[in-house]
PDB file as gemmi writes it, atoms N, CA and C in Angstrom:
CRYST1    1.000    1.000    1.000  90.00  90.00  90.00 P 1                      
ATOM      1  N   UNK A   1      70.980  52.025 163.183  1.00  0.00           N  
ATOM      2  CA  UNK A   1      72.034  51.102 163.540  1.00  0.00           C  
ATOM      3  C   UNK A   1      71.485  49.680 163.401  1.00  0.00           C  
ATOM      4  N   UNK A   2      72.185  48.611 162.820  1.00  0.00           N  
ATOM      5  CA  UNK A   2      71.394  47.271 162.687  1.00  0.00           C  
ATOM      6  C   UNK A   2      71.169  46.342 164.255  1.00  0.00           C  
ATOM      7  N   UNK A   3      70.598  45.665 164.339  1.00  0.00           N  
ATOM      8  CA  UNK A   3      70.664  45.207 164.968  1.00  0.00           C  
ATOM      9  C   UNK A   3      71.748  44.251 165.789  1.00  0.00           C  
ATOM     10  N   UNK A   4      71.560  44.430 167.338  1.00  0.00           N  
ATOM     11  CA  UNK A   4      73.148  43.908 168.045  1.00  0.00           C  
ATOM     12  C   UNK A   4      74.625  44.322 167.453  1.00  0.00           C  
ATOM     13  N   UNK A   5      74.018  46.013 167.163  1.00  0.00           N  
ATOM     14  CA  UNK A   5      75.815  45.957 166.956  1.00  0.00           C  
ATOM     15  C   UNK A   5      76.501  46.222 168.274  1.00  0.00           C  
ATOM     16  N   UNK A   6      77.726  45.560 167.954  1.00  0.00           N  
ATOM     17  CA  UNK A   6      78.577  46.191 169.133  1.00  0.00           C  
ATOM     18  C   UNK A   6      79.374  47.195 168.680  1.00  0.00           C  
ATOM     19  N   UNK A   7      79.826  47.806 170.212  1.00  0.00           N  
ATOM     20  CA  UNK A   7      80.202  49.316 170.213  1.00  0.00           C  
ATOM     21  C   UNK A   7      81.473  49.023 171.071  1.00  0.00           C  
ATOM     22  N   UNK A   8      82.974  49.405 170.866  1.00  0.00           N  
ATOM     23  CA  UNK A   8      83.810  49.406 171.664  1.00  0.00           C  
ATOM     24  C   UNK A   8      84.138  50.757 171.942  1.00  0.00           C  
ATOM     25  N   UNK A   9      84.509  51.024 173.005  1.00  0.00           N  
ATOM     26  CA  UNK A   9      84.882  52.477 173.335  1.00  0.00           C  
ATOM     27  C   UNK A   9      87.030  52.075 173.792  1.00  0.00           C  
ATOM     28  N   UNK A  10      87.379  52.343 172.913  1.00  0.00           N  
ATOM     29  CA  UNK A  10      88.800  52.244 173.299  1.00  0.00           C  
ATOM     30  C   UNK A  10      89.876  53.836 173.436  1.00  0.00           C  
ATOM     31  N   UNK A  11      90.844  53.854 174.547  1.00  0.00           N  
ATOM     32  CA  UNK A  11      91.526  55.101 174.117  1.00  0.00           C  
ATOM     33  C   UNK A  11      92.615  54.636 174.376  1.00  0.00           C  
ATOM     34  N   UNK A  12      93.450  55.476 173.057  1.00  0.00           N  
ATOM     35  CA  UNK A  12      94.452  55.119 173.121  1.00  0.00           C  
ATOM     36  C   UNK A  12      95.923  55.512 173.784  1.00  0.00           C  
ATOM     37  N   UNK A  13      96.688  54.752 174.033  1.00  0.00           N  
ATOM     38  CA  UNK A  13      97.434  54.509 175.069  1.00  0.00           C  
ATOM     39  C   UNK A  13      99.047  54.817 174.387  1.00  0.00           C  
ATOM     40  N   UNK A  14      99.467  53.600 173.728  1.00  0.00           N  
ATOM     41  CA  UNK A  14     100.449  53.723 173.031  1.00  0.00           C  
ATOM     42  C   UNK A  14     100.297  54.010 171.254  1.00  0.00           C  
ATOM     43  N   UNK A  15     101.319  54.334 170.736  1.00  0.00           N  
ATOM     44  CA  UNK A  15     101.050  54.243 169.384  1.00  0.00           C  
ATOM     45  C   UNK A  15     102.210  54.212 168.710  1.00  0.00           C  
ATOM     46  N   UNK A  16     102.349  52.756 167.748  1.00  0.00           N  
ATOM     47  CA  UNK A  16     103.875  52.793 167.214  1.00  0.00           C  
ATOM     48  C   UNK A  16     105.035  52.886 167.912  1.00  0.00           C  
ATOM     49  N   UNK A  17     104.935  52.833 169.286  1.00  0.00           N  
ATOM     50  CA  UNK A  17     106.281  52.932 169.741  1.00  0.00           C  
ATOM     51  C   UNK A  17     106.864  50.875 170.007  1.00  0.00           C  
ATOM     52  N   UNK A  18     108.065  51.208 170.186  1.00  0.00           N  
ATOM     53  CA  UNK A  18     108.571  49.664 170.591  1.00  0.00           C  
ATOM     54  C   UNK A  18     108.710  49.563 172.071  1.00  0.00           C  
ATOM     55  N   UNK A  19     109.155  48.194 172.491  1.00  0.00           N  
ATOM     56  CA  UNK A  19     109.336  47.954 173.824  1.00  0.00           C  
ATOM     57  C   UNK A  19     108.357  47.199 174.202  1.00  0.00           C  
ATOM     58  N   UNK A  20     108.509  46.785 175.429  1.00  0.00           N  
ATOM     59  CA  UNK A  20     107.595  45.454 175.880  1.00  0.00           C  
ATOM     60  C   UNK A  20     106.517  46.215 176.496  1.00  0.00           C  
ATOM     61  N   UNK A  21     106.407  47.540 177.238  1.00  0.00           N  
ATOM     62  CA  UNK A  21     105.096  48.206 177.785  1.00  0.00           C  
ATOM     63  C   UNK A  21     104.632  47.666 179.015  1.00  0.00           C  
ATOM     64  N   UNK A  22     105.864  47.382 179.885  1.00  0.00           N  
ATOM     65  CA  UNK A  22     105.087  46.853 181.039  1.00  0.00           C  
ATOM     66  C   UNK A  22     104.961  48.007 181.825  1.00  0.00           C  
ATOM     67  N   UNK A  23     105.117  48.835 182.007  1.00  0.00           N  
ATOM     68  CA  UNK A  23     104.873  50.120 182.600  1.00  0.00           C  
ATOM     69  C   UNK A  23     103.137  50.439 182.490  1.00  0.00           C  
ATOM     70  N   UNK A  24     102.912  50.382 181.163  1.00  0.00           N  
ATOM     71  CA  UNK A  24     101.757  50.694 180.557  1.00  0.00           C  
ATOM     72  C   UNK A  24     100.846  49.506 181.532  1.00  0.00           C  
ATOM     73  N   UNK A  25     101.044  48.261 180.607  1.00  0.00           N  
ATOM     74  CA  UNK A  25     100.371  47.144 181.619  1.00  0.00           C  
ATOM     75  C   UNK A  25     100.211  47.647 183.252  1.00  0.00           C  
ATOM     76  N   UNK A  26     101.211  47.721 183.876  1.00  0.00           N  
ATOM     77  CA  UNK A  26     100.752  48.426 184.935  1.00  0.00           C  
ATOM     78  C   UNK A  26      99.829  49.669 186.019  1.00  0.00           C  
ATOM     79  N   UNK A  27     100.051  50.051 184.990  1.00  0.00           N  
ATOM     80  CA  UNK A  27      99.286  51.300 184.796  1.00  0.00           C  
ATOM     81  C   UNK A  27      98.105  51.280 184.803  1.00  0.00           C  
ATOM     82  N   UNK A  28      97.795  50.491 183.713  1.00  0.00           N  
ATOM     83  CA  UNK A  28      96.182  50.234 183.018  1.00  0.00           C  
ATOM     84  C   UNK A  28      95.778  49.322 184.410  1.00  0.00           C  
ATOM     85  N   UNK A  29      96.423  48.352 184.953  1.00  0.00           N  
ATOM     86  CA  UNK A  29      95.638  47.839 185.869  1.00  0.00           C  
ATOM     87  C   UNK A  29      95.335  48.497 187.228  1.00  0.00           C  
ATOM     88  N   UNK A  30      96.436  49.025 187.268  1.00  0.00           N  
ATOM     89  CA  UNK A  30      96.298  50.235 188.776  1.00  0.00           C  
ATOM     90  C   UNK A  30      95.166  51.210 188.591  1.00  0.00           C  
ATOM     91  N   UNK A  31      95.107  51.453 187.633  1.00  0.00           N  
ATOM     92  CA  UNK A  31      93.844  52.217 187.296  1.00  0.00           C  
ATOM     93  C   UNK A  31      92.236  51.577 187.150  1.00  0.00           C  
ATOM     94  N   UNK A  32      92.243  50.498 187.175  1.00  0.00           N  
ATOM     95  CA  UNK A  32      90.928  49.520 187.231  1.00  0.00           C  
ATOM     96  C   UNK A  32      90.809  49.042 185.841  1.00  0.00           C  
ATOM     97  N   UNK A  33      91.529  49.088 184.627  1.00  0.00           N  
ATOM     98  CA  UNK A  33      91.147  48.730 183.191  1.00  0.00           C  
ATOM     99  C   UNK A  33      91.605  46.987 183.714  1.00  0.00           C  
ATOM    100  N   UNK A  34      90.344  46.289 182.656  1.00  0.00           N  
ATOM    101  CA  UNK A  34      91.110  45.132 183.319  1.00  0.00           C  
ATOM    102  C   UNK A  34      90.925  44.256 181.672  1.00  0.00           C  
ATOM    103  N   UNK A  35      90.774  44.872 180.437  1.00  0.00           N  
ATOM    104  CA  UNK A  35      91.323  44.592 179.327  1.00  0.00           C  
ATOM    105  C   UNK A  35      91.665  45.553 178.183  1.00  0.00           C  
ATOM    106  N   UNK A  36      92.544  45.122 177.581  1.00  0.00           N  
ATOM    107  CA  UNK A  36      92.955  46.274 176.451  1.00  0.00           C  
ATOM    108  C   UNK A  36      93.048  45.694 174.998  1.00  0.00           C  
ATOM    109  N   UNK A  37      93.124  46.622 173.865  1.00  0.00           N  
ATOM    110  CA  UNK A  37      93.271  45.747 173.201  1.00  0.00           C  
ATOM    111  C   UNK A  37      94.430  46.196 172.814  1.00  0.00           C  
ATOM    112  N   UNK A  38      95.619  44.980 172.408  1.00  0.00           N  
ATOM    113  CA  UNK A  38      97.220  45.317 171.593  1.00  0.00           C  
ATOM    114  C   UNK A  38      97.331  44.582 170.552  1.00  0.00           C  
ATOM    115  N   UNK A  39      97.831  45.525 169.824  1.00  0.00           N  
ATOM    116  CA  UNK A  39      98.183  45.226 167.919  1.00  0.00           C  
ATOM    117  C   UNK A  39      96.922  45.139 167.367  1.00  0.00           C  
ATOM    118  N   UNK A  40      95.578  45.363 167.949  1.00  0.00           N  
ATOM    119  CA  UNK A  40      94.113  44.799 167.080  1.00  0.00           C  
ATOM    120  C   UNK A  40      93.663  43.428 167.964  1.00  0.00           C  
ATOM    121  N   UNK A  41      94.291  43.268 169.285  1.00  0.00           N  
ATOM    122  CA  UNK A  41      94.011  41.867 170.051  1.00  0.00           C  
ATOM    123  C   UNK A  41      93.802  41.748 171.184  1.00  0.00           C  
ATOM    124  N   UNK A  42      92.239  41.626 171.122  1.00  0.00           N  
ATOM    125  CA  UNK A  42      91.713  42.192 172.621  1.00  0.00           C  
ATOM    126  C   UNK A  42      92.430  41.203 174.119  1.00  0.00           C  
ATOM    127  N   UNK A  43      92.677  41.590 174.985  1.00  0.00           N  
ATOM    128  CA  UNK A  43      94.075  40.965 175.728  1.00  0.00           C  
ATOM    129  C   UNK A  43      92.796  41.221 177.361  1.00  0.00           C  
ATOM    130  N   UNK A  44      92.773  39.905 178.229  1.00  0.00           N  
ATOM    131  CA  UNK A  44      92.496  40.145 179.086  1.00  0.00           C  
ATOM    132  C   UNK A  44      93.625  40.746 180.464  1.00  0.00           C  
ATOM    133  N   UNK A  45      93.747  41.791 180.848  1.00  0.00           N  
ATOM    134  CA  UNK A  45      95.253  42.116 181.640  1.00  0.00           C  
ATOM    135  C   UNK A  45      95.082  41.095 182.821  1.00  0.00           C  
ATOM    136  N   UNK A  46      93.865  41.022 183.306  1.00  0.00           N  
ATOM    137  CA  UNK A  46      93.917  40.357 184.648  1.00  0.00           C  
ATOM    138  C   UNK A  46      94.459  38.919 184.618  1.00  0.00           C  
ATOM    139  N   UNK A  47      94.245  38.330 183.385  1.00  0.00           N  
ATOM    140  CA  UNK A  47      94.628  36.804 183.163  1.00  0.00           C  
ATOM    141  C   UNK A  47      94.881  36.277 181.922  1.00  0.00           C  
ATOM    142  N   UNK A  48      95.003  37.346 180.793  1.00  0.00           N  
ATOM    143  CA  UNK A  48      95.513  36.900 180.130  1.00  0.00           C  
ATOM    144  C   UNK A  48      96.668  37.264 179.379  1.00  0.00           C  
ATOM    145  N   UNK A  49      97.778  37.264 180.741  1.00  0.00           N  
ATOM    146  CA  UNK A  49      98.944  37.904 180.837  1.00  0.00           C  
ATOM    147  C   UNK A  49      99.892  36.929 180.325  1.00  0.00           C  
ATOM    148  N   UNK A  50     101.063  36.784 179.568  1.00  0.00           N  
ATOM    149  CA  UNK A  50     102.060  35.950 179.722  1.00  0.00           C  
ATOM    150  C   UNK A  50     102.897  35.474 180.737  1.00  0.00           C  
ATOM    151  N   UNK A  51     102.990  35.870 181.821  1.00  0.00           N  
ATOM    152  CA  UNK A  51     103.576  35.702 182.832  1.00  0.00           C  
ATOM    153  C   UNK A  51     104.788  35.773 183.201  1.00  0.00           C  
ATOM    154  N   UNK A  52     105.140  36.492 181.799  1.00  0.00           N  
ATOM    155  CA  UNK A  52     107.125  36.854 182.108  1.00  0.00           C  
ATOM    156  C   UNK A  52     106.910  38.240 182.932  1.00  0.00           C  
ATOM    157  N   UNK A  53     107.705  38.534 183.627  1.00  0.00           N  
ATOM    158  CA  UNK A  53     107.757  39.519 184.689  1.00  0.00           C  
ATOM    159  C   UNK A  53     107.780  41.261 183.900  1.00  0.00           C  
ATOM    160  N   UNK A  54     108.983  41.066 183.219  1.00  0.00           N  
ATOM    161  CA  UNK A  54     109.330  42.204 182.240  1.00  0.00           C  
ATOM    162  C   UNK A  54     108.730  42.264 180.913  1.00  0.00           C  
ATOM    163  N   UNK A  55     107.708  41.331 180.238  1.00  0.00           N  
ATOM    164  CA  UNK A  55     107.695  41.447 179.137  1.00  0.00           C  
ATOM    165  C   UNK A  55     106.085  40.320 179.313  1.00  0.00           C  
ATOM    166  N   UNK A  56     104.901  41.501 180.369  1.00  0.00           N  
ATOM    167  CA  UNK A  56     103.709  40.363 180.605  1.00  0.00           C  
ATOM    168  C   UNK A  56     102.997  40.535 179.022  1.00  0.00           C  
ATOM    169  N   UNK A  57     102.965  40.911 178.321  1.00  0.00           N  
ATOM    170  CA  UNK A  57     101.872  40.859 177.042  1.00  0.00           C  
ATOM    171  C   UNK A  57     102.989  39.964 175.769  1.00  0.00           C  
ATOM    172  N   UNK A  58     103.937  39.313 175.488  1.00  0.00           N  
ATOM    173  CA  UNK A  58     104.931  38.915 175.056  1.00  0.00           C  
ATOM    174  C   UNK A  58     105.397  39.789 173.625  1.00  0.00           C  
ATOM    175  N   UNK A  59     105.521  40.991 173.929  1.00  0.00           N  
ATOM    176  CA  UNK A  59     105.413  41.712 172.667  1.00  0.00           C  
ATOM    177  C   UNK A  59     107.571  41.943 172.172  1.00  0.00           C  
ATOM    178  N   UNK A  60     107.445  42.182 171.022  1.00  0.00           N  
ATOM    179  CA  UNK A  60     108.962  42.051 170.628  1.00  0.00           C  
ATOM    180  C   UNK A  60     109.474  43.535 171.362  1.00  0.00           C  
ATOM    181  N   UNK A  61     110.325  42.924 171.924  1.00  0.00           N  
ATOM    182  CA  UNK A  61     111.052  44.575 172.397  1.00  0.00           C  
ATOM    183  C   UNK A  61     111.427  45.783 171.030  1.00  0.00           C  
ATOM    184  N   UNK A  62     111.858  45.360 169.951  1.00  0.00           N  
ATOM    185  CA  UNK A  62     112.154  45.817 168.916  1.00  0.00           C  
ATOM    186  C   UNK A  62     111.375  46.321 167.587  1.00  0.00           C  
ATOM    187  N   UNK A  63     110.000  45.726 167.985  1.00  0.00           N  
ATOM    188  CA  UNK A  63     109.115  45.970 167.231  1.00  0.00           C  
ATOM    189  C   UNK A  63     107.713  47.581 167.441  1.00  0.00           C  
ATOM    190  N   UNK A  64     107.262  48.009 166.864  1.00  0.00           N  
ATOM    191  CA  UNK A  64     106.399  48.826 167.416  1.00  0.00           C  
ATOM    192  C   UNK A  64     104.706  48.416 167.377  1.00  0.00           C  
ATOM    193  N   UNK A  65     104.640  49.184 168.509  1.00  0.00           N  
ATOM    194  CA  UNK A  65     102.846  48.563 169.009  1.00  0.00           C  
ATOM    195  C   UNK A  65     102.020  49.094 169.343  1.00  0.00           C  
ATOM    196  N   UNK A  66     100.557  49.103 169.188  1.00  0.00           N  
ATOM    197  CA  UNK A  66      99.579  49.676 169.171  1.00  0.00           C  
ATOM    198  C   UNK A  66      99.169  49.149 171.052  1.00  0.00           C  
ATOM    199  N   UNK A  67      98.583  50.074 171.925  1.00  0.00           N  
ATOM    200  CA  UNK A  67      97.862  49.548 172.985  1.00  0.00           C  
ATOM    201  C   UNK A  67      96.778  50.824 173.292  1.00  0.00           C  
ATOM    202  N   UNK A  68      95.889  49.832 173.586  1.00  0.00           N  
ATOM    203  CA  UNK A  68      94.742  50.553 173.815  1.00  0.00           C  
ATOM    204  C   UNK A  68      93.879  50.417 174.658  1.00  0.00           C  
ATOM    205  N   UNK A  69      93.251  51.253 175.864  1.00  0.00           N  
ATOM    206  CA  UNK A  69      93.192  50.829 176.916  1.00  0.00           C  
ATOM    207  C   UNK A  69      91.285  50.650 176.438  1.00  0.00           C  
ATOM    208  N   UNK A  70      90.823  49.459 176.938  1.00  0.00           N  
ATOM    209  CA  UNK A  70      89.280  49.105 176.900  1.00  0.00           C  
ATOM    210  C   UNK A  70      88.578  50.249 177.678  1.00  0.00           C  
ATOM    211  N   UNK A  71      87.349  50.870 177.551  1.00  0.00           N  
ATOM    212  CA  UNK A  71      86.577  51.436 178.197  1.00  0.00           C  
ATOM    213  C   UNK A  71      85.380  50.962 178.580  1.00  0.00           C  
ATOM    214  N   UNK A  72      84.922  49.918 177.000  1.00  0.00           N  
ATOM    215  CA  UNK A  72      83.724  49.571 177.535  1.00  0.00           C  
ATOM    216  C   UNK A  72      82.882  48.964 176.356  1.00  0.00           C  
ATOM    217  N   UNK A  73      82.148  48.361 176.588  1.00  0.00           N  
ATOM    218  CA  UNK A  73      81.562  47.342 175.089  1.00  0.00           C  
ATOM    219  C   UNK A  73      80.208  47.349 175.730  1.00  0.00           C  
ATOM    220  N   UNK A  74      79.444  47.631 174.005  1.00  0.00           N  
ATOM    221  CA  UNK A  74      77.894  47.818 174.488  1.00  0.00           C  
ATOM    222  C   UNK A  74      77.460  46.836 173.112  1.00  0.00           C  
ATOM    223  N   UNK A  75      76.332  46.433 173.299  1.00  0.00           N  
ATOM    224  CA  UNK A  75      75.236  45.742 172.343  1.00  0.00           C  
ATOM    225  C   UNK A  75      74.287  47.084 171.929  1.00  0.00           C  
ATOM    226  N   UNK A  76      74.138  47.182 171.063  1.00  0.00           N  
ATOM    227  CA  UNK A  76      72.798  48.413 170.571  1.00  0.00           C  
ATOM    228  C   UNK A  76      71.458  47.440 169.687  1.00  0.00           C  
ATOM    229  N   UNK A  77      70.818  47.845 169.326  1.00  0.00           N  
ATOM    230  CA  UNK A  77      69.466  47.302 168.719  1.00  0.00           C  
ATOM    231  C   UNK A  77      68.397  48.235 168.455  1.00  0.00           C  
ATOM    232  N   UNK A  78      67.598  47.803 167.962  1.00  0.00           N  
ATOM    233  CA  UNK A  78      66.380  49.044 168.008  1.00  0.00           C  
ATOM    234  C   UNK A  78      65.656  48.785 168.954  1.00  0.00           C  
ATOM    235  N   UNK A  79      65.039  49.343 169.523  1.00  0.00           N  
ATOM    236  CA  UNK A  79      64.176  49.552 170.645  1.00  0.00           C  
ATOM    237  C   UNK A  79      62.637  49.034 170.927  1.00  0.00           C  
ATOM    238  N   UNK A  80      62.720  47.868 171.699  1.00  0.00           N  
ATOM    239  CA  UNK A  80      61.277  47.249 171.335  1.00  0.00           C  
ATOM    240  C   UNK A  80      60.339  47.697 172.831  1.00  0.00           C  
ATOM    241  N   UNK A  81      59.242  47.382 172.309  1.00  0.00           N  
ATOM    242  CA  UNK A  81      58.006  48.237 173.373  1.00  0.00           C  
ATOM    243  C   UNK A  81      57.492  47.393 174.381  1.00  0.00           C  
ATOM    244  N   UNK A  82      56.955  47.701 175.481  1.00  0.00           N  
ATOM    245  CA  UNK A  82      57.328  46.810 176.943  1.00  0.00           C  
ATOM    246  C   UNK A  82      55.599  46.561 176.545  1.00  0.00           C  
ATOM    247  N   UNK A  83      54.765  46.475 175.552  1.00  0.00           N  
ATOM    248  CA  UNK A  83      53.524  46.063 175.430  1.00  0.00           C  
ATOM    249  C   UNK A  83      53.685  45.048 174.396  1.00  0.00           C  
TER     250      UNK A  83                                                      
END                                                                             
């Protein structure tokens, strides 16, 4: 693996469906996820919400969308020796 790659661990949540997903948003935070990524766009839930009540990620009601709930992001490298 080269050096400092990163590793996202994402699962997915929605797929292709439409609607704004505040259910989902909810969800994901009641559960402790506190970013996801939607459409390919990593989204902080805790604050980097839109702030409309019904429609917090501002996604088209009519359109369809990818969400994916974050698990976890790692740095990898090769392994250097404590001498």
């Amino acid at each position: 693996m080269p050096e400092k790659t990163r590793l996202m661990v994402l699962a997915p949540v929605i797929r292709q469906k439409k609607g704004h997903h505040k259910d989902i948003v909810d969800k994901l935070l009641s559960e402790g996820f506190v970013r996801a990524r939607v459409n390919g766009e990593v989204v902080d839930l805790q604050s980097g919400l839109r702030g409309e009540a019904d429609n917090p990620l501002g996604l088209g009601r009519y359109e369809k969308h990818d969400v994916e709930a974050w698990w976890t992001a790692s740095r990898f490298g090769p392994k250097r020796s404590a001498g």
